[in-house]
Backbone as a printed PyTorch tensor [residue, N CA C, xyz], in Angstrom:
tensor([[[-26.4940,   9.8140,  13.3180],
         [-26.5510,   8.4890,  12.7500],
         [-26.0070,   8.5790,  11.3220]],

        [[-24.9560,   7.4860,  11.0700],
         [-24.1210,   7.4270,   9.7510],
         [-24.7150,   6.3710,   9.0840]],

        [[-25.0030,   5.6200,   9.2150],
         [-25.6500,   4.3070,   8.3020],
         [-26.1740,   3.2250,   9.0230]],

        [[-26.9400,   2.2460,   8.5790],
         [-27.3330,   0.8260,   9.4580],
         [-27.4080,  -0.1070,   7.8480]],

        [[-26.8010,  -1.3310,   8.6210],
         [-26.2520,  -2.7430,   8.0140],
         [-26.6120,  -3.6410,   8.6810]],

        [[-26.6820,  -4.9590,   8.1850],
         [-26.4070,  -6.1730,   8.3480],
         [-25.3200,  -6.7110,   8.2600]],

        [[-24.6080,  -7.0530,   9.1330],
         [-22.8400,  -7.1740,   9.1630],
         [-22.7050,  -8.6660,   9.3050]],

        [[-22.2920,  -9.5440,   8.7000],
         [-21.8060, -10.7100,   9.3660],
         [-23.1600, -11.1020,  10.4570]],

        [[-24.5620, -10.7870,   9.9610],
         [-25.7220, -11.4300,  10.3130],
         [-25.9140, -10.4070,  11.1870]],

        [[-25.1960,  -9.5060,  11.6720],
         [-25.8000,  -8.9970,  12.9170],
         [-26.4870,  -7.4460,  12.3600]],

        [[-27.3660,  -6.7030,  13.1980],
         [-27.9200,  -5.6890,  12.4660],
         [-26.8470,  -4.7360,  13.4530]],

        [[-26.5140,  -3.6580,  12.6120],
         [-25.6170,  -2.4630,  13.0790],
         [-26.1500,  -1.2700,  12.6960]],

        [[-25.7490,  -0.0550,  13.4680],
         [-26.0440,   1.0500,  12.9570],
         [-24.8540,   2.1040,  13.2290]],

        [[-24.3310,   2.7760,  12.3490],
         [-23.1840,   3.6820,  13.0250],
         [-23.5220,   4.9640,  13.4270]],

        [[-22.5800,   5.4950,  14.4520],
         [-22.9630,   6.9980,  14.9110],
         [-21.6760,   7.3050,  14.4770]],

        [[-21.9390,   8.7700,  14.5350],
         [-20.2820,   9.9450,  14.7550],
         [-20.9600,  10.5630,  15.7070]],

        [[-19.9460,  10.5680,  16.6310],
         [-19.8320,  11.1410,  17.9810],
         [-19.0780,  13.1690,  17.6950]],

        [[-20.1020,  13.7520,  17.4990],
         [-19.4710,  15.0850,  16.6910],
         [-18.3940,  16.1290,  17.7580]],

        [[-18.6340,  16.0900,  19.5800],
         [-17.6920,  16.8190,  19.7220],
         [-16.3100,  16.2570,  19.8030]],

        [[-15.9520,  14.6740,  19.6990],
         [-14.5930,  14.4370,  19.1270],
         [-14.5770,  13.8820,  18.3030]],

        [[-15.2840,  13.7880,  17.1130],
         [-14.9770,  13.5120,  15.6490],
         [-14.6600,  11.3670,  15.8860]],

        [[-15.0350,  10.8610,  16.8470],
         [-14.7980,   9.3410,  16.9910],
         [-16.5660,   8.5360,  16.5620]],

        [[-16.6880,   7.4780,  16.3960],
         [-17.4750,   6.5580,  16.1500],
         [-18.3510,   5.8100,  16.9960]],

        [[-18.9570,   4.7850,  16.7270],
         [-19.7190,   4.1910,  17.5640],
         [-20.7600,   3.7770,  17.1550]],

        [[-20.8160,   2.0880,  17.4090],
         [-21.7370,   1.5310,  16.9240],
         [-22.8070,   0.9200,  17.8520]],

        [[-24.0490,   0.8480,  17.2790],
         [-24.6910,  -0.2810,  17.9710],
         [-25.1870,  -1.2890,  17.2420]],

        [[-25.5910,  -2.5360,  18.2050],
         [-25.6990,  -4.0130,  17.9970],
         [-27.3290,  -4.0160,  17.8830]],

        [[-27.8890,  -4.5420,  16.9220],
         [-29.5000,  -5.0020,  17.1950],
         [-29.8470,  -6.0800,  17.2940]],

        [[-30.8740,  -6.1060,  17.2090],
         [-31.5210,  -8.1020,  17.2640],
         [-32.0090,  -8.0520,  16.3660]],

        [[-32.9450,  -8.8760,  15.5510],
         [-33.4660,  -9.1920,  14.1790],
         [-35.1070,  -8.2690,  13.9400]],

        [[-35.2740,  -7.7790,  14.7690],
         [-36.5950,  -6.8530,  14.8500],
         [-36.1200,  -4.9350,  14.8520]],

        [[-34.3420,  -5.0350,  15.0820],
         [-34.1200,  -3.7550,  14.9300],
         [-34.2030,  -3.0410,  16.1730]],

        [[-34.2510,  -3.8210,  17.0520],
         [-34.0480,  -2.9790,  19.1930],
         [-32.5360,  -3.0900,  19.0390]],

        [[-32.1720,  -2.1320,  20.0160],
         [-30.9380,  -1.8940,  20.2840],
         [-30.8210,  -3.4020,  21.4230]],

        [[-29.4480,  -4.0320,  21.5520],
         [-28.7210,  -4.7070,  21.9970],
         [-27.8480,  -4.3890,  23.3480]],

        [[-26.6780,  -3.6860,  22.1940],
         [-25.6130,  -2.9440,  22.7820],
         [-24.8790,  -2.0700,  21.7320]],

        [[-23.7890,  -1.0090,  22.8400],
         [-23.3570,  -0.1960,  22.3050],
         [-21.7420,  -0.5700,  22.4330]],

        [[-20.9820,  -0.0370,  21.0130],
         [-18.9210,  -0.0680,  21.2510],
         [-19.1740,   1.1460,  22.3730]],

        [[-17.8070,   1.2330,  22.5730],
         [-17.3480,   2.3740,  22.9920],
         [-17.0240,   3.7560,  22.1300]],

        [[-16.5820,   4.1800,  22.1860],
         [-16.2500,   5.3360,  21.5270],
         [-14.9690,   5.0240,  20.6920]],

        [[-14.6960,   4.7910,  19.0520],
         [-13.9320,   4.3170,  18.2410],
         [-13.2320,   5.7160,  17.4820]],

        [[-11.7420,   5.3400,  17.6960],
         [-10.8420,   6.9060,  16.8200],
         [-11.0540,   6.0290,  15.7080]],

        [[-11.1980,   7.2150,  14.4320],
         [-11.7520,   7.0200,  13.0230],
         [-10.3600,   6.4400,  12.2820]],

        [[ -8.8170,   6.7550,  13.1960],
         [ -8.0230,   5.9730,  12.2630],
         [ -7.3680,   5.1980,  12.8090]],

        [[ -7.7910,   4.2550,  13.5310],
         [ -8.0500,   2.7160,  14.4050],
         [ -7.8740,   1.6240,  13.4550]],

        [[ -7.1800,   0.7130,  13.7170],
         [ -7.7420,  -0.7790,  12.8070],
         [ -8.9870,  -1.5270,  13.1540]],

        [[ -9.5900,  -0.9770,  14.2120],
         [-11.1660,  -1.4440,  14.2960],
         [-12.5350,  -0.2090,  13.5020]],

        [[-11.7740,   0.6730,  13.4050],
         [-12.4190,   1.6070,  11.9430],
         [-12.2050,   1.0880,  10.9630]],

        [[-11.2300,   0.8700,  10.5500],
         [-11.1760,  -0.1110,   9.1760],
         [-11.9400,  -0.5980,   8.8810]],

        [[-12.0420,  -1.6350,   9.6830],
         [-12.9780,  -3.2450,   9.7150],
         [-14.4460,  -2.5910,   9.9450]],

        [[-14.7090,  -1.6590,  10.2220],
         [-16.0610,  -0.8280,   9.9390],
         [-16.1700,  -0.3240,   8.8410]],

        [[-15.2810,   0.1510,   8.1840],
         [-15.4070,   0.9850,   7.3410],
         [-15.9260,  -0.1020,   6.3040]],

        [[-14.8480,  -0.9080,   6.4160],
         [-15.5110,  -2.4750,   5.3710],
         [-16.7480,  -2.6820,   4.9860]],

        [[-17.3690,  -2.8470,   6.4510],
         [-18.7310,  -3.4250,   6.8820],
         [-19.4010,  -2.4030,   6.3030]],

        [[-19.2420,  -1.3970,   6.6770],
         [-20.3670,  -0.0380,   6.0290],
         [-20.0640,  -0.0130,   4.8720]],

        [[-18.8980,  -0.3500,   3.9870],
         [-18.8360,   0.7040,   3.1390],
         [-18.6410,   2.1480,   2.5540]],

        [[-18.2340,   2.5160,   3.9530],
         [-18.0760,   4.2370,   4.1050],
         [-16.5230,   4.5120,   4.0370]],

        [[-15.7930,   5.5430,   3.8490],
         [-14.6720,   6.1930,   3.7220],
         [-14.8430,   6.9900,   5.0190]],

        [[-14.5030,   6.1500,   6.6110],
         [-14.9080,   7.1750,   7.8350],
         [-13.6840,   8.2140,   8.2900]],

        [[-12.3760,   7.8980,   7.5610],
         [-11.2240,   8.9820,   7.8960],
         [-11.0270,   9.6060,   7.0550]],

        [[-11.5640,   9.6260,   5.7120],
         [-11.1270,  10.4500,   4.7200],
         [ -9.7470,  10.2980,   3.8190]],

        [[ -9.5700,   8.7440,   4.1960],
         [ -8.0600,   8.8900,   3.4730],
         [ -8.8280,   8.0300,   1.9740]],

        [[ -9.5600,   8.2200,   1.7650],
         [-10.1490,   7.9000,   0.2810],
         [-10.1370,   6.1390,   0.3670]],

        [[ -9.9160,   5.2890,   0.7900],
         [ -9.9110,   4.1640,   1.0610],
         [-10.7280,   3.8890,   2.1620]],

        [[-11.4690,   2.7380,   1.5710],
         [-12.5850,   1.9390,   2.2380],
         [-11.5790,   0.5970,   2.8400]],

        [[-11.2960,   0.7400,   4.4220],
         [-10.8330,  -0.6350,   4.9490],
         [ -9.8080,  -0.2240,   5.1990]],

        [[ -8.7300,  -1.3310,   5.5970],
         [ -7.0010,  -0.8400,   5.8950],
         [ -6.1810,   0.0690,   4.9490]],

        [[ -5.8400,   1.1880,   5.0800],
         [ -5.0110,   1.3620,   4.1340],
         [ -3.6670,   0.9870,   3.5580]],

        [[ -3.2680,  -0.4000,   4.4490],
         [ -1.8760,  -1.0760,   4.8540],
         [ -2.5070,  -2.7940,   3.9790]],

        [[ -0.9260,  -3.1450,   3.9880],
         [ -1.2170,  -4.2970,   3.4120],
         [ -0.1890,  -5.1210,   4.4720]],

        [[ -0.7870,  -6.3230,   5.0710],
         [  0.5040,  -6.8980,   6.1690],
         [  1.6190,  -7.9690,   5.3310]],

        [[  3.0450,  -7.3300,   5.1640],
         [  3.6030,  -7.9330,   4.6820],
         [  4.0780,  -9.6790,   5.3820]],

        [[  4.4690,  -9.0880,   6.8260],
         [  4.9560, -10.0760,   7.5060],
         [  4.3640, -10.0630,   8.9400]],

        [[  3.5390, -11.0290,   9.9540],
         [  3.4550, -11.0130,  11.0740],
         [  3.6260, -12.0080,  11.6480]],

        [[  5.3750, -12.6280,  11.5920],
         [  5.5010, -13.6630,  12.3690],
         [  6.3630, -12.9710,  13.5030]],

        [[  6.7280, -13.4530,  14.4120],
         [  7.6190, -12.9270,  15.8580],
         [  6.7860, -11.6530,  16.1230]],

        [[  7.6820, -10.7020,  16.7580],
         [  7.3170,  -9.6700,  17.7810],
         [  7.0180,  -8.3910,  17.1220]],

        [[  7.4750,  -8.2600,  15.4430],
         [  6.6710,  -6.9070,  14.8600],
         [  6.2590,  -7.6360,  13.9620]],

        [[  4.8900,  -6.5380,  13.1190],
         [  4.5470,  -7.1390,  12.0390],
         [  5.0290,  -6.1060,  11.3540]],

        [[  5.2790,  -6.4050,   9.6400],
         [  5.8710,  -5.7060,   8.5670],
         [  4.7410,  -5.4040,   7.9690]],

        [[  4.1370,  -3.7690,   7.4730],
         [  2.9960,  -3.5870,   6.6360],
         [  3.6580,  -2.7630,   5.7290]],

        [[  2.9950,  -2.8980,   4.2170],
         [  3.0690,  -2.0740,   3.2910],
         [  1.9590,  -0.9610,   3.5310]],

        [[  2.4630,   0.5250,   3.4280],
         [  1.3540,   1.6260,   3.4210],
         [  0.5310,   2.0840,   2.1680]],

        [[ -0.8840,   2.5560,   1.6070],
         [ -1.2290,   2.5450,   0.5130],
         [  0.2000,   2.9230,  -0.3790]],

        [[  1.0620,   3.8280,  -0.0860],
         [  2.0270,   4.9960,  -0.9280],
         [  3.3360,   3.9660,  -1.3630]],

        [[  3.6340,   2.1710,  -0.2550],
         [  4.4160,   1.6100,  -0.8090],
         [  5.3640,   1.5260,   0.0880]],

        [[  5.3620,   2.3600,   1.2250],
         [  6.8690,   2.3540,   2.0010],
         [  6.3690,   1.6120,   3.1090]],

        [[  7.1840,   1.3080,   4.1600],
         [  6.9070,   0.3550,   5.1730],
         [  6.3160,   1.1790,   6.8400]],

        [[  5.6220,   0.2900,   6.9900],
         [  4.8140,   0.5220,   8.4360],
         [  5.5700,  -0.9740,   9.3290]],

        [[  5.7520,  -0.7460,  10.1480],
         [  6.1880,  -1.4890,  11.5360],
         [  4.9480,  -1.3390,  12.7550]],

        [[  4.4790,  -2.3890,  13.2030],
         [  3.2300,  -2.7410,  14.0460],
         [  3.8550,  -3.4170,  15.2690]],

        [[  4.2900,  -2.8870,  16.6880],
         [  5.2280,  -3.6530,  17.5650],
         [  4.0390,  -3.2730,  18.8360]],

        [[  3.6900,  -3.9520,  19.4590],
         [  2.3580,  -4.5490,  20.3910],
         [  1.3870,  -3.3340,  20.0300]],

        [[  1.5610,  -1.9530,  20.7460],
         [  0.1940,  -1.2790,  20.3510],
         [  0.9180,   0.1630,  19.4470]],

        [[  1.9890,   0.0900,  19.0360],
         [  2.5490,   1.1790,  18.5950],
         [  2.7690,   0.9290,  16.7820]],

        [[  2.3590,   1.7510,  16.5960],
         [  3.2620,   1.8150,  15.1060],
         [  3.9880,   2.5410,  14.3870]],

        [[  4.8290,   2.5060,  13.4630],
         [  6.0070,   3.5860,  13.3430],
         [  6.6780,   3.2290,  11.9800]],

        [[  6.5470,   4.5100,  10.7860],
         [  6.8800,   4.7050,   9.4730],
         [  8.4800,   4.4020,  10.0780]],

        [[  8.6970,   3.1030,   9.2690],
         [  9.9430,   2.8820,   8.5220],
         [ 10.6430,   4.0980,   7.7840]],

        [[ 11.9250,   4.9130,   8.5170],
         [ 12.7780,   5.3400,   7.6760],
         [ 14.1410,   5.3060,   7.5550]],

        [[ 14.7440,   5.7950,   6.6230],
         [ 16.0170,   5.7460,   6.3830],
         [ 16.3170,   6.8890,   5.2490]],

        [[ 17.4780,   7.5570,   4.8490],
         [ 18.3780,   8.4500,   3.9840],
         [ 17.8550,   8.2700,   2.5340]],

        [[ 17.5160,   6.5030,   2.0330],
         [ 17.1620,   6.3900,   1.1340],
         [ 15.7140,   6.2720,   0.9390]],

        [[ 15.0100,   6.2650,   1.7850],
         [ 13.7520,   6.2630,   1.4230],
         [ 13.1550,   4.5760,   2.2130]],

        [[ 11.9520,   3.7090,   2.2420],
         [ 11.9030,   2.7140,   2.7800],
         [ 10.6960,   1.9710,   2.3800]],

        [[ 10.6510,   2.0500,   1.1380],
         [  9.5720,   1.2240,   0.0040],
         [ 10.1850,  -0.2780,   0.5220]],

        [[  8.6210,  -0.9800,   0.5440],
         [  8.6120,  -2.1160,   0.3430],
         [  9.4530,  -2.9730,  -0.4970]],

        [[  8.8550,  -2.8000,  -1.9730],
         [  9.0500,  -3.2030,  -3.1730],
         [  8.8990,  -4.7010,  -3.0920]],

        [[  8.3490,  -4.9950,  -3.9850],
         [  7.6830,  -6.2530,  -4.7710],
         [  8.9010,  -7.3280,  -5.3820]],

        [[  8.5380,  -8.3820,  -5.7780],
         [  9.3470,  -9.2050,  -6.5630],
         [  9.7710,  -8.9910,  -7.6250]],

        [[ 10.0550,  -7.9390,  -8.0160],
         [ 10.3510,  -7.2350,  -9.2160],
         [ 10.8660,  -5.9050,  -9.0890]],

        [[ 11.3560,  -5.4190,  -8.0250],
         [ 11.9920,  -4.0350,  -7.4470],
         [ 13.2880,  -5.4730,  -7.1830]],

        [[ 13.8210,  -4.1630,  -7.1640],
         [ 15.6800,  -4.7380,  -7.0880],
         [ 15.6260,  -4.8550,  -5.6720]],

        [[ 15.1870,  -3.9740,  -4.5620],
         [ 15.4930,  -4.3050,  -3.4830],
         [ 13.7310,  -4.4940,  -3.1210]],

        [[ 13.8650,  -5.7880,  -2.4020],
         [ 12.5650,  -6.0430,  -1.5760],
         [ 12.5730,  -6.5910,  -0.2330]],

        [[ 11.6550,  -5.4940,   0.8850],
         [ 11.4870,  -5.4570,   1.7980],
         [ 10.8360,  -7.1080,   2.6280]],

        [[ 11.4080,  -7.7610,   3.0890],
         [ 10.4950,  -9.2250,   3.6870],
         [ 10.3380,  -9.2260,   4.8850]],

        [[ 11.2140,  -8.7290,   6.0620],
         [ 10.0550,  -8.6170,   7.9840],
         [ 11.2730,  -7.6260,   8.5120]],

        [[ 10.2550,  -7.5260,   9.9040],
         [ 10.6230,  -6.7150,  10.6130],
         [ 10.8320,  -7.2290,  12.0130]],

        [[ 11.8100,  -7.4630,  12.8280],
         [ 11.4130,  -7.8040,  13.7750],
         [ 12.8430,  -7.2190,  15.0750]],

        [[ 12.0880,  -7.0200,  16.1300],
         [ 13.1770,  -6.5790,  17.1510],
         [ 13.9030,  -7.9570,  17.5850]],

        [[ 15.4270,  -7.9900,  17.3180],
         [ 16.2300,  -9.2740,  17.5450],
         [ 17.2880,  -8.6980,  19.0120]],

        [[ 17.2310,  -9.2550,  19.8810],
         [ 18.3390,  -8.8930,  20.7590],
         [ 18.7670,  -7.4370,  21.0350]],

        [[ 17.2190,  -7.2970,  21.4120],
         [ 16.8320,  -5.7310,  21.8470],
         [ 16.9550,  -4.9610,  20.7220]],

        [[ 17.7190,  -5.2160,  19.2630],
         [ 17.6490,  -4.1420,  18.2720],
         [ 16.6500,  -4.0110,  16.7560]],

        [[ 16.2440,  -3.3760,  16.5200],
         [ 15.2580,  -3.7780,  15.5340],
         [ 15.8870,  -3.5350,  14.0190]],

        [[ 15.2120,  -4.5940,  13.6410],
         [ 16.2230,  -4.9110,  12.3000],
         [ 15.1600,  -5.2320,  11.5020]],

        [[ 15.5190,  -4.9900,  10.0840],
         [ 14.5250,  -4.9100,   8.6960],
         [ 15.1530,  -5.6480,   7.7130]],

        [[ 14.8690,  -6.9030,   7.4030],
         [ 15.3370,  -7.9570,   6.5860],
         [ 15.1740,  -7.6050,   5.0210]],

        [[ 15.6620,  -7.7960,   4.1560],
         [ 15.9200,  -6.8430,   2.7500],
         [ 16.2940,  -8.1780,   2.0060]],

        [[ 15.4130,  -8.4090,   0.6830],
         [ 16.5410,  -9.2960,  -0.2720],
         [ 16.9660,  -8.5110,  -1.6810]],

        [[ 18.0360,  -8.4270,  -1.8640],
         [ 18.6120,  -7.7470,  -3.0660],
         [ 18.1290,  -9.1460,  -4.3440]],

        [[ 17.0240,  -8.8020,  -5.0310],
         [ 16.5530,  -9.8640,  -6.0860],
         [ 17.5750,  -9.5070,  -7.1350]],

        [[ 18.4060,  -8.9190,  -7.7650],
         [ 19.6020,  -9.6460,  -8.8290],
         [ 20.4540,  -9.8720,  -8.4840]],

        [[ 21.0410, -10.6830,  -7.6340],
         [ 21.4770, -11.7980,  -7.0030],
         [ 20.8010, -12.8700,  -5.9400]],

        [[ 19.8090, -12.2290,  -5.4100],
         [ 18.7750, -12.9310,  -4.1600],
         [ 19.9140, -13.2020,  -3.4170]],

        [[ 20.1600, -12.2990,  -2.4150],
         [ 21.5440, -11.8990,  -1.7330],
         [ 20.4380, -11.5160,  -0.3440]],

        [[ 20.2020, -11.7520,   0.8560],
         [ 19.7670, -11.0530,   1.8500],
         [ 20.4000,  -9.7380,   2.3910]],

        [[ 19.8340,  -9.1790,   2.7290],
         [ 20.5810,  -7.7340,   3.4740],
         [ 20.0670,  -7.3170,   4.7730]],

        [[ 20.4450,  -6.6480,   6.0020],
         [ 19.6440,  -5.8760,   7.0680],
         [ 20.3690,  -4.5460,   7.5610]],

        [[ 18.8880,  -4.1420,   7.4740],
         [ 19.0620,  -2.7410,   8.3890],
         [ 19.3150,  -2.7900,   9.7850]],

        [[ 19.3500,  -2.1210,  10.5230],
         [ 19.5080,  -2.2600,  11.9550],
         [ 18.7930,   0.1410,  12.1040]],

        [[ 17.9160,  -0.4260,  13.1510],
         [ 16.9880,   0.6170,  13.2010],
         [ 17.0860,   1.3210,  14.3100]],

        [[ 16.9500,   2.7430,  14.8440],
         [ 16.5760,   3.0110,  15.7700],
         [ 15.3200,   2.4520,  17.0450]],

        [[ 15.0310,   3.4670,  17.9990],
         [ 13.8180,   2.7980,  18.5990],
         [ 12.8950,   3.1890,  18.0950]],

        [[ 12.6790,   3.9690,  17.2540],
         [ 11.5800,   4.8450,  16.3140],
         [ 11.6120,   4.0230,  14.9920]],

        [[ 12.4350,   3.1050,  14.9930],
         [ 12.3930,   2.4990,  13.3960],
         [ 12.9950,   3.3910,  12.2050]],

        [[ 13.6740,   4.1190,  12.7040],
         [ 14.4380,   4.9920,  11.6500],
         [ 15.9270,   4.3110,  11.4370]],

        [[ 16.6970,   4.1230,  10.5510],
         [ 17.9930,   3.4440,   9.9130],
         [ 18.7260,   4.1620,  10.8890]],

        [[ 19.9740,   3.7620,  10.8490],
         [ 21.1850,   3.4840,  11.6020],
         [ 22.3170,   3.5480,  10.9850]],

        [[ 22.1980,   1.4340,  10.5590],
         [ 23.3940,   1.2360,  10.0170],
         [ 22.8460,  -0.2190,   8.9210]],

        [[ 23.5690,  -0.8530,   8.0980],
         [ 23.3860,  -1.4930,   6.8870],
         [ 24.2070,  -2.8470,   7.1670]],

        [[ 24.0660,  -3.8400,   7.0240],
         [ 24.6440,  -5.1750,   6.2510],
         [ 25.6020,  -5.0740,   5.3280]],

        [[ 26.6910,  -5.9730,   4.8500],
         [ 26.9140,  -6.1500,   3.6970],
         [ 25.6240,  -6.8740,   3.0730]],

        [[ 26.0060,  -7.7940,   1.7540],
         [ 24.9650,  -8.5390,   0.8840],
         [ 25.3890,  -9.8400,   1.7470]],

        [[ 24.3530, -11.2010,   2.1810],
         [ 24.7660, -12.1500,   2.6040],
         [ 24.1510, -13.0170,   1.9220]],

        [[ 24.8210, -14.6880,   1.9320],
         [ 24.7310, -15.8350,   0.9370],
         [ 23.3490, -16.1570,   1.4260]],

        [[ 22.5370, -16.6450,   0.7870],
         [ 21.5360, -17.6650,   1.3840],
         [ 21.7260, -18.4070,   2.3700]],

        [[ 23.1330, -19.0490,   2.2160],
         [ 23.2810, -20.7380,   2.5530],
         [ 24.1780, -20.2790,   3.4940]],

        [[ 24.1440, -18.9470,   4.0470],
         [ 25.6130, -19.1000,   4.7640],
         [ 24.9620, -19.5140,   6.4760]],

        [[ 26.0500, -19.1980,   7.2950],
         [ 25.9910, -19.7160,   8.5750],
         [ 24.7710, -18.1670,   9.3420]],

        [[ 25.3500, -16.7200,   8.6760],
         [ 24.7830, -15.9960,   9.0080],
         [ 23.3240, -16.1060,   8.5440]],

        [[ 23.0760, -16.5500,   7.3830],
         [ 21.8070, -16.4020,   7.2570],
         [ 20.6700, -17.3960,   8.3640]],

        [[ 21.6390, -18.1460,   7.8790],
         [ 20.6270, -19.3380,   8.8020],
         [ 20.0470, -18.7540,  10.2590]],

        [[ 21.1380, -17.6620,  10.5990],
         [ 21.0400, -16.9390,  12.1930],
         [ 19.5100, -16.2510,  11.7990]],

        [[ 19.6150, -15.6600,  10.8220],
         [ 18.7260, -14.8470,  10.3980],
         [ 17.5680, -15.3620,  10.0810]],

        [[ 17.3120, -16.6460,   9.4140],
         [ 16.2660, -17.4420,   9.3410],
         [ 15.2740, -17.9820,  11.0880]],

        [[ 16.2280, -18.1140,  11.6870],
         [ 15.7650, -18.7450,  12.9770],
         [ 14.8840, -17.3330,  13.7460]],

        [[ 15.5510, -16.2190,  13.6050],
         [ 15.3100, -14.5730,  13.8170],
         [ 14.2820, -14.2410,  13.1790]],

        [[ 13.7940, -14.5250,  12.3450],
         [ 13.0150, -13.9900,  11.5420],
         [ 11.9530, -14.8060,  11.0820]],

        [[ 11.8320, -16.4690,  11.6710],
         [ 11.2020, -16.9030,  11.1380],
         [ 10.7890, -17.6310,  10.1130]],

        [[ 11.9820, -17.1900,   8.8310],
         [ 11.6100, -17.2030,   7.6780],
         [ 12.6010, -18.1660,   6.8510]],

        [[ 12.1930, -18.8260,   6.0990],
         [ 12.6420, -19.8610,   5.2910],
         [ 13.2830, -18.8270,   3.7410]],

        [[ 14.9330, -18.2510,   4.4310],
         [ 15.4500, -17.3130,   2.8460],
         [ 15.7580, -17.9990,   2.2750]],

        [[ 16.3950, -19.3800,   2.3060],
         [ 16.7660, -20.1000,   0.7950],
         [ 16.0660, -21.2170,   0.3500]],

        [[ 14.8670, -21.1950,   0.4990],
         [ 14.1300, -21.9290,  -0.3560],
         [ 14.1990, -23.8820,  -0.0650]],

        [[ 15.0770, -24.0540,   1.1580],
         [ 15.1630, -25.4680,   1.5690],
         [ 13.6780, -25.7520,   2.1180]],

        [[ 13.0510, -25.3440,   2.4450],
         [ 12.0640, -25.8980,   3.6640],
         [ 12.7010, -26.4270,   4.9060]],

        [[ 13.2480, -25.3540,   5.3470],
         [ 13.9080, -25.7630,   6.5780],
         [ 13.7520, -24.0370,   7.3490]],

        [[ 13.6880, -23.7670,   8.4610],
         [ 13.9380, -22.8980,   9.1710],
         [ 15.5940, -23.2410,  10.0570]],

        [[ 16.7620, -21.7980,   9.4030],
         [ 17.7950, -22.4770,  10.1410],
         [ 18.9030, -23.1880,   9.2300]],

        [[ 19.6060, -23.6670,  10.1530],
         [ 20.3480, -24.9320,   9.0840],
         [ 20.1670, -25.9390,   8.8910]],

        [[ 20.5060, -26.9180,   7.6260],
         [ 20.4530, -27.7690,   7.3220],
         [ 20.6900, -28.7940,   8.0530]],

        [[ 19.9020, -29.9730,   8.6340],
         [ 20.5860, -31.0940,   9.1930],
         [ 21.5230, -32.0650,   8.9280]],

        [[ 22.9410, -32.2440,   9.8340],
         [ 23.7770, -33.4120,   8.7530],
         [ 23.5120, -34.4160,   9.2490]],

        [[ 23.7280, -35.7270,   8.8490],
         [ 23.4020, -36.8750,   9.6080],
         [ 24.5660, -36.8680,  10.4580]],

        [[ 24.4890, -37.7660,  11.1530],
         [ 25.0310, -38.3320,  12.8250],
         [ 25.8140, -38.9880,  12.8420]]])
């Protein structure tokens, strides 16, 4: 037995399961009887996380209490995460897979020259949307099936015809119209 809480009203208590190093909780009622039991939880799970929260405990040892990821983007078919260290994580149904490339594959913020904005598999190929902020120029990678680089973009306009492709792909509103896509002309 690792700890007992009150979680979101409910009473919990955690185990470590010691001959495979996994987790496991149980559920009480308000007098402290057992309920029910999880199953058997791997310690570096995103449902460990969300324990780790609840407890308060550091249960994998990566010195962080909770996700160690931050979700940049989860619209369409991958989600884009930042990792504590800054470089990118890719989340595609139950798999996940460190973003790489030659140069390295930091996020970067609104204030890094190059910043990372989604990830998503387009027409079977997976591609990593990039805006170059001194110009606010879009860019893409194009990735292996492992999410490792390939091949590169030139720099593209906001407003162009390609981007707009890329907006509809991705979800995402790059030039600031409030529009997904292109612009409507009248009729």
């Amino acid at each position: 037995m690792l700890a007992a809480e009150a979680i979101d009203a409910k009473n919990m208590i955690l185990w470590r399961y010691k001959p495979t190093n996994q987790i496991h909780t149980w559920t009480l009622n308000s007098n402290w009887a057992w309920q029910s039991s999880s199953t058997l939880i791997n310690r570096t799970s995103p449902e460990t996380w969300a324990i780790e929260s609840g407890f308060q405990l550091d249960l994998n040892a990566d010195s962080i209490i909770g996700s160690p990821h931050t979700l940049v983007d989860s619209k369409g078919n991958a989600s884009l995460l930042r990792r504590s260290d800054g470089k990118a994580l890719v989340v595609q149904g139950a798999s996940s897979f460190d973003v790489s490339s030659p140069w390295g594959a930091t996020i970067g913020d609104t204030n890094a020259e190059w910043q990372m904005l989604a990830a998503e598999a387009i027409d079977g190929k997976n591609t990593i949307l990039w805006r170059y902020n001194p110009t606010n120029q879009i860019h893409t990678w194009t990735l292996n099936s492992n999410w490792a680089w390939q091949s590169s973009s030139g720099l593209i306009n906001r407003n162009s015809t390609t981007a707009y492709g890329l907006e509809n792909s991705f979800k995402l509103d790059l030039n600031s119209d409030s529009l997904i896509g292109p612009p409507s002309t009248p009729a």
